[in-house]
C-alpha positions in Angstrom: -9.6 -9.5 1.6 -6.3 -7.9 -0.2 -4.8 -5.0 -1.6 -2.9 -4.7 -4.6 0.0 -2.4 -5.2 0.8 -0.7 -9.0 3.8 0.5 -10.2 2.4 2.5 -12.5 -0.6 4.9 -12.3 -4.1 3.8 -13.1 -3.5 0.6 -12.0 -0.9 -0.4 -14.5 2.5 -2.0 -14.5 3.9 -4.3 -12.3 1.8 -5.4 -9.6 2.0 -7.2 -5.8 -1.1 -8.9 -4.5 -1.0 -8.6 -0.6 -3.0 -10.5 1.7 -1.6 -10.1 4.8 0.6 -8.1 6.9 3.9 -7.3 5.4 6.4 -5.5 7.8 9.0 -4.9 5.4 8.3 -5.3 1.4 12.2 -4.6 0.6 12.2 -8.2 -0.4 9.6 -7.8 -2.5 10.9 -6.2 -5.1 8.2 -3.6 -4.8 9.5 -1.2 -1.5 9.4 2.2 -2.4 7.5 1.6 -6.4 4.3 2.1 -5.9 2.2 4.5 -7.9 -1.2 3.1 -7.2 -3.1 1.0 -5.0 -6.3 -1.0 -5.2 -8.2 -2.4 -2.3 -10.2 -5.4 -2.7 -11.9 -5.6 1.3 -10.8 -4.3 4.5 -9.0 -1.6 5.3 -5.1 -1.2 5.5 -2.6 0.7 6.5 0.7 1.6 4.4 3.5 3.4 6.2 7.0 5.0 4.3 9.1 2.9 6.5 9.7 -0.5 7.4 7.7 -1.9 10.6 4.8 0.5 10.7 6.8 3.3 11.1 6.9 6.7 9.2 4.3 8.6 7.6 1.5 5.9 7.8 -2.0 6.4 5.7 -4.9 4.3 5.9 -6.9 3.2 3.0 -10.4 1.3 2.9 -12.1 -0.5 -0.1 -12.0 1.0 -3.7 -9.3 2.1 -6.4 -6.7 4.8 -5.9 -5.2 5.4 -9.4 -2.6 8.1 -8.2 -1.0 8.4 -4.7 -0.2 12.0 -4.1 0.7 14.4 -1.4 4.5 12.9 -1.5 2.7 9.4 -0.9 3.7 8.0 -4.1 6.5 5.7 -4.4 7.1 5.6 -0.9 5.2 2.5 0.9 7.6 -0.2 2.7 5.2 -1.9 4.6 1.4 -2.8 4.9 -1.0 -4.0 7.2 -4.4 -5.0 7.8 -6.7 -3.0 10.1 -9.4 -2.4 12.0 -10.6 0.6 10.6 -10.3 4.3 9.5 -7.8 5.6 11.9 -6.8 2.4 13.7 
């Protein structure tokens, strides 16, 4: 179970696998660059701010070529959940 983060729409560009919880991705050298997202099992949750915090959107298997609605570029940290709205 992962999710991989895009820089680029469409799934293109730069790219950071994730396979587990990841609290702050300013070391990553992917905080606040990603354009698309692709889940590979599970569901997870991104959030705008480091630790969980700030606007926080849950996604569940299946490709999401372009984040919108202000989501895009935006995503410091990621976790795995439970479920839609967990």
């Amino acid at each position: 179970l992962r999710a991989i983060l895009f820089s680029d729409h469409d799934l293109r560009g730069a790219n950071l696998v994730i396979d587990g919880d990841l609290p702050n991705l300013d070391g990553s050298r992917f905080n606040d660059r990603a354009s698309s997202i692709r889940i590979e099992g599970g569901y997870w949750q991104f959030c705008s701010d480091a630790g969980y915090r700030g606007d926080c959107r849950t996604f569940g298997p299946g490709d999401y070529p372009n984040l919108s609605d202000g989501f895009e570029g935006k995503i410091s940290s990621v976790r795995r959940v439970a479920g839609p709205g967990r």
